[in-house]
Every structure is written in C-alpha cells, then in structure tokens.
Backbone as JSON, one array per atom type, in Angstrom:
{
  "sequence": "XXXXXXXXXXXXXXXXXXXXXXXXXXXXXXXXXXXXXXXXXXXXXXXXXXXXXXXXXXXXXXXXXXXXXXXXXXXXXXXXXXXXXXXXXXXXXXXXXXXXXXXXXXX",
  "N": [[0.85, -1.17, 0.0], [0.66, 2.46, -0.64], [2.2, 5.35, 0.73], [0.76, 7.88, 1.86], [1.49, 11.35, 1.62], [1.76, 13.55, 3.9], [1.8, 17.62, 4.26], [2.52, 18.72, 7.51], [2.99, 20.97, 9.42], [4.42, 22.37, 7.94], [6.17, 20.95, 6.86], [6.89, 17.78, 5.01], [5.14, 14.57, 5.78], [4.39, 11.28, 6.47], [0.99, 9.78, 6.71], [0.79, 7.89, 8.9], [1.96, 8.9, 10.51], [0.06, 11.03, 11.23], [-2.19, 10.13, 11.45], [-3.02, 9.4, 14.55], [-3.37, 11.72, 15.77], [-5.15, 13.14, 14.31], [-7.3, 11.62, 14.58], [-7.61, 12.01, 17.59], [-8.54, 14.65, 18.01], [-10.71, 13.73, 17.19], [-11.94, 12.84, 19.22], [-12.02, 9.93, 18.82], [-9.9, 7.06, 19.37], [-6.9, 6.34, 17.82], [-6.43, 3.24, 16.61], [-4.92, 1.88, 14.6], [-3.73, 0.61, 11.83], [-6.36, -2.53, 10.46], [-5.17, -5.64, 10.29], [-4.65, -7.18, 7.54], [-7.47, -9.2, 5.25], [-7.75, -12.84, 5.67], [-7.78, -15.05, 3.06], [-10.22, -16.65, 1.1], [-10.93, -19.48, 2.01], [-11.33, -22.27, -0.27], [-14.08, -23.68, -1.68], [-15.48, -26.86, -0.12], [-15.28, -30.32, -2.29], [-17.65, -32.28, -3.71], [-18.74, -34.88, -2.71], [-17.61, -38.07, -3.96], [-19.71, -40.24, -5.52], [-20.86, -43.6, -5.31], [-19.4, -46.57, -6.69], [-21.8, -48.17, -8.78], [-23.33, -51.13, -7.8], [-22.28, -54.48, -9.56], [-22.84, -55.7, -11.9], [-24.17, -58.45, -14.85], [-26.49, -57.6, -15.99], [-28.26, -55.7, -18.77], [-30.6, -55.35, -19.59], [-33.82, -53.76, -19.18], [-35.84, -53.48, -17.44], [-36.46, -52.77, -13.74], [-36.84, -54.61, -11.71], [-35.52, -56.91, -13.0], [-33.47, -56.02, -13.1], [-32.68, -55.55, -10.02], [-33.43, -58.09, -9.09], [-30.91, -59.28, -10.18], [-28.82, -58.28, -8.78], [-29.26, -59.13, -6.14], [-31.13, -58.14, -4.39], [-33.74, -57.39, -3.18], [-36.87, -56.96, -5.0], [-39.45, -55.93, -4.12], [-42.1, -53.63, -4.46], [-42.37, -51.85, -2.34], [-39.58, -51.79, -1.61], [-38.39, -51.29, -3.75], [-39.5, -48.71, -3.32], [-38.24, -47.13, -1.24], [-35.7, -47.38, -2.12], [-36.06, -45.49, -4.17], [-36.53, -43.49, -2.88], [-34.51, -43.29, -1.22], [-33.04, -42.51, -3.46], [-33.52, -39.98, -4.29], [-35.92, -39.97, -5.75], [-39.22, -38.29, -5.54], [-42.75, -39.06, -4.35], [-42.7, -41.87, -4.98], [-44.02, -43.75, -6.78], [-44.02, -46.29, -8.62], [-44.13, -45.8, -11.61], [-43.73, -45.84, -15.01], [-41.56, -44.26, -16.14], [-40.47, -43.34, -13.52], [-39.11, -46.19, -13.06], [-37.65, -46.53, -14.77], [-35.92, -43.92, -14.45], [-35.1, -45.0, -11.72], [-33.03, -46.92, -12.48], [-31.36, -45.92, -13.89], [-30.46, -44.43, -12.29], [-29.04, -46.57, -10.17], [-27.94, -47.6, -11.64], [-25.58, -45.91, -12.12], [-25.98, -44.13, -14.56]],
  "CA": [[0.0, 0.0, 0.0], [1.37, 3.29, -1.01], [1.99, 6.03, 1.8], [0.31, 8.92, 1.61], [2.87, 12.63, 2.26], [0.63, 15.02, 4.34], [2.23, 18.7, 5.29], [1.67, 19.24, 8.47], [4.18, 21.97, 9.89], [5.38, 23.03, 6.6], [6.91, 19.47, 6.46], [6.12, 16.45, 4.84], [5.14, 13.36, 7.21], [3.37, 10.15, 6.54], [0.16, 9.91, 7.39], [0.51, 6.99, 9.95], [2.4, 9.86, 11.43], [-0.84, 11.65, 11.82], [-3.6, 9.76, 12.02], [-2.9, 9.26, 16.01], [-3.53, 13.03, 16.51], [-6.07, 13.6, 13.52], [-8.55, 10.55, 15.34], [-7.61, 12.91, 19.03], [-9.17, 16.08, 18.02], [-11.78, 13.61, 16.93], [-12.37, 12.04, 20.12], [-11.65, 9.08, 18.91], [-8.68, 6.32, 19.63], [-6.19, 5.34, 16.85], [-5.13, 1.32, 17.01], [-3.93, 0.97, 13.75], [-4.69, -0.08, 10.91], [-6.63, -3.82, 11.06], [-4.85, -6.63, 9.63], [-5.6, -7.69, 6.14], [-8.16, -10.65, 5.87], [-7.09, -13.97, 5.22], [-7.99, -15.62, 1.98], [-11.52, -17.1, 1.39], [-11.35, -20.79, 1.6], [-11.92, -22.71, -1.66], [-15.36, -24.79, -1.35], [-15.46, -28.74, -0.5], [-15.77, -30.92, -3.21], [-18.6, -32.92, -3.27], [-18.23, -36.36, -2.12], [-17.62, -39.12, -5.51], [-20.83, -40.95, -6.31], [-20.38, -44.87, -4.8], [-19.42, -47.18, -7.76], [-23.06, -48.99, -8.54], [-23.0, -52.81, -7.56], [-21.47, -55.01, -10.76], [-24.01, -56.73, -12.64], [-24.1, -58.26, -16.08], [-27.85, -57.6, -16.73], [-28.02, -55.12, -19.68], [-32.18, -54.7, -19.6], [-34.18, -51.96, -18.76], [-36.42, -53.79, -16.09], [-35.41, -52.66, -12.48], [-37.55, -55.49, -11.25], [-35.23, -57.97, -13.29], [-31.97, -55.49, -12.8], [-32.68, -56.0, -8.87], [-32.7, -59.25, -8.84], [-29.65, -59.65, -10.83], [-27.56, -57.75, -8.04], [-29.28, -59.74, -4.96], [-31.72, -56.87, -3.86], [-35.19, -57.32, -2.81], [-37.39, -56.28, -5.96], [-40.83, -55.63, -4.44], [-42.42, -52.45, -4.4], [-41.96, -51.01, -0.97], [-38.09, -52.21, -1.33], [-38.09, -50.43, -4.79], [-39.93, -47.21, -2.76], [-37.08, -47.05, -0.07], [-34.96, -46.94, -3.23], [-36.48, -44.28, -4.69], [-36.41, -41.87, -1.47], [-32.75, -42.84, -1.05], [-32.21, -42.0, -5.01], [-34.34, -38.42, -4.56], [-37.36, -39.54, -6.57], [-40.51, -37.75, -4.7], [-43.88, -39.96, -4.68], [-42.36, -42.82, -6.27], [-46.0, -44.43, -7.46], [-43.73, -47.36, -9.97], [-44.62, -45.31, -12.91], [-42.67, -46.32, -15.72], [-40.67, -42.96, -15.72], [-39.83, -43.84, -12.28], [-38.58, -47.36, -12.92], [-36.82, -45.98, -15.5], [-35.21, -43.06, -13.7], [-34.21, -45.52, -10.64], [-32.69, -48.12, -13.19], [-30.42, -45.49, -14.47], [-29.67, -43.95, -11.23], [-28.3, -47.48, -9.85], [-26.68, -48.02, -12.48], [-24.95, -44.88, -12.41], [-25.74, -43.26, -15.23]],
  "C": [[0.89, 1.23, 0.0], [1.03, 4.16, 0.19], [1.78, 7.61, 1.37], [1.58, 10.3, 2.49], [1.82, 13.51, 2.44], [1.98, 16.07, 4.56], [1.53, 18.65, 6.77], [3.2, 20.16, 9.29], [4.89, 22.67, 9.13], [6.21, 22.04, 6.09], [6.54, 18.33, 6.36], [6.35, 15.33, 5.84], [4.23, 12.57, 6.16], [1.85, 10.02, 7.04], [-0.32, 8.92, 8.71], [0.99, 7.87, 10.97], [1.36, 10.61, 12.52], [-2.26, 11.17, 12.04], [-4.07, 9.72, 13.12], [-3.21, 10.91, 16.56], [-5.07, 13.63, 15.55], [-7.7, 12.9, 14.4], [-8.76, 11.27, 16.65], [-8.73, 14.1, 18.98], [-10.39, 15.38, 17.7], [-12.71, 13.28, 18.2], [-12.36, 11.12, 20.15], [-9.78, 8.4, 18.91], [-8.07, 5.74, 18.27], [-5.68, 4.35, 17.36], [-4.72, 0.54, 16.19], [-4.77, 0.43, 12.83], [-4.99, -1.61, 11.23], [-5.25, -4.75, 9.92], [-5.29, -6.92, 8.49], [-6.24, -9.34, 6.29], [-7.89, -11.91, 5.37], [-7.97, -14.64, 4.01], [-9.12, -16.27, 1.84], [-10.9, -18.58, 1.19], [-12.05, -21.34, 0.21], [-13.41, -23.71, -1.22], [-14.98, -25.98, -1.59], [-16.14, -29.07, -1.95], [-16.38, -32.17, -2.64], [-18.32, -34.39, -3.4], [-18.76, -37.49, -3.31], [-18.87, -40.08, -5.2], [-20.11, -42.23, -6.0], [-20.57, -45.44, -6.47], [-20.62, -48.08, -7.79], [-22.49, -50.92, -8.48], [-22.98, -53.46, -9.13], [-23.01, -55.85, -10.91], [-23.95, -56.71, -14.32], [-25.67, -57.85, -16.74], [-27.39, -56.5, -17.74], [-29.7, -54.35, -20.27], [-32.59, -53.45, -19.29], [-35.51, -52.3, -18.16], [-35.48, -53.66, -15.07], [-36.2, -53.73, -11.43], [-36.04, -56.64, -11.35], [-34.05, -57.13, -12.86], [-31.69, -55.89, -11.11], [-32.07, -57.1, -8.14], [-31.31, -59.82, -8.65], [-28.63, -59.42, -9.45], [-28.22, -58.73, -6.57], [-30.26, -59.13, -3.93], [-33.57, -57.37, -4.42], [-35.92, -56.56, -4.02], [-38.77, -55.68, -5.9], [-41.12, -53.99, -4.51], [-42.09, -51.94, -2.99], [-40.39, -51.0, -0.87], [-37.77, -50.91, -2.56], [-38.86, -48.63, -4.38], [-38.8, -46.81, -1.81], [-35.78, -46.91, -1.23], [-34.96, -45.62, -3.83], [-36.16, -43.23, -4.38], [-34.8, -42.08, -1.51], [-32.08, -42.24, -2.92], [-32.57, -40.68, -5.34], [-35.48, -38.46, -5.72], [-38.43, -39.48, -5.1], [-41.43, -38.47, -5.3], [-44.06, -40.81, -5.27], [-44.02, -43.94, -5.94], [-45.59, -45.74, -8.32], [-44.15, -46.98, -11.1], [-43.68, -45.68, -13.7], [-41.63, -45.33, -15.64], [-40.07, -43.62, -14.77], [-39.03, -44.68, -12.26], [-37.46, -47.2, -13.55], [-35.14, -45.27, -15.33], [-34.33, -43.79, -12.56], [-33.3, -46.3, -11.07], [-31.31, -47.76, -13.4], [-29.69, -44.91, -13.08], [-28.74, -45.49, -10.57], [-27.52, -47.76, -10.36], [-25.16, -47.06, -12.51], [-24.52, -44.02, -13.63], [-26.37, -41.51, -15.42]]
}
C-alpha cells in the first residue's frame, strides 16, 4: 500500500504519522490499521458418487436389474430406493422405474 505525504508543519510526514492526533481532536482512539483478511477458503468438493454394484444384466427392467444384483425387488423395497435415489412420490410409474434403473446403475 502506497503512503500517503501530508504537510503538516510546513513538512512532509506520513500519514501513519498523523492519524494518532487527527482521530484525538476527533475524540476518537487510533489502534492501527486492522490486519488484512485472510484468503476465502476454496469450497469442499462434493463427495464421488459410490461405484453402482457389478451386474451383467443389460435390460431396462429394475424389477429384473434388482434381482440380478441380490436386492429385494418388491415395491416397498423399490420405494425405499427411490427416497434414497431423490425420486418424490415414487407411485412405480414407468418414468420412475426408469429413472431408478439409471440412477443405480450410475448413469
């Protein structure tokens, strides 16, 4: 930071010189300039996506994809799926089955 050259007496000074008497007449206390602020933190990166369980199926039933991996295929098993995969009101609509098929899979 560059320093500012006040007169004050007919002779140049700094102004850290005078700020301690300029803040007096104010009534207030000079204590300096603050510290500069430390660097923002970069944001976490978001935690890697689990590799989906190995299976050779290749379909596009998550009834029969289920199976394949060892996993309970009924409906309430495939609703507890759903909620953990972020589908809302999973109903087994085809969409849905669809959507969870690909999410397990990881695509």
């Amino acid at each position: 930071m560059a320093q500012v050259k006040i007169l004050v007496g007919g002779k140049p000074t700094t102004d850290n010189e005078v700020r301690p008497g300029l803040f007096g007449e104010l009534g207030y206390q000079y204590v300096g300039t603050p510290p500069p602020r430390p660097a923002p933190r970069p944001a976490p990166r978001p935690a890697p996506r689990p590799a989906p369980a190995p299976s050779g199926y290749t379909g596009v039933s998550i009834v029969d994809y289920l199976k394949s991996i060892g996993q309970a295929s009924n409906f309430s098993s495939r609703r507890v799926l759903a909620k953990q995969k972020g589908i809302a009101n999973y109903t087994g609509t085809s969409k849905q089955n669809t959507d969870l098929l690909k999410l397990l899979r990881g695509f």
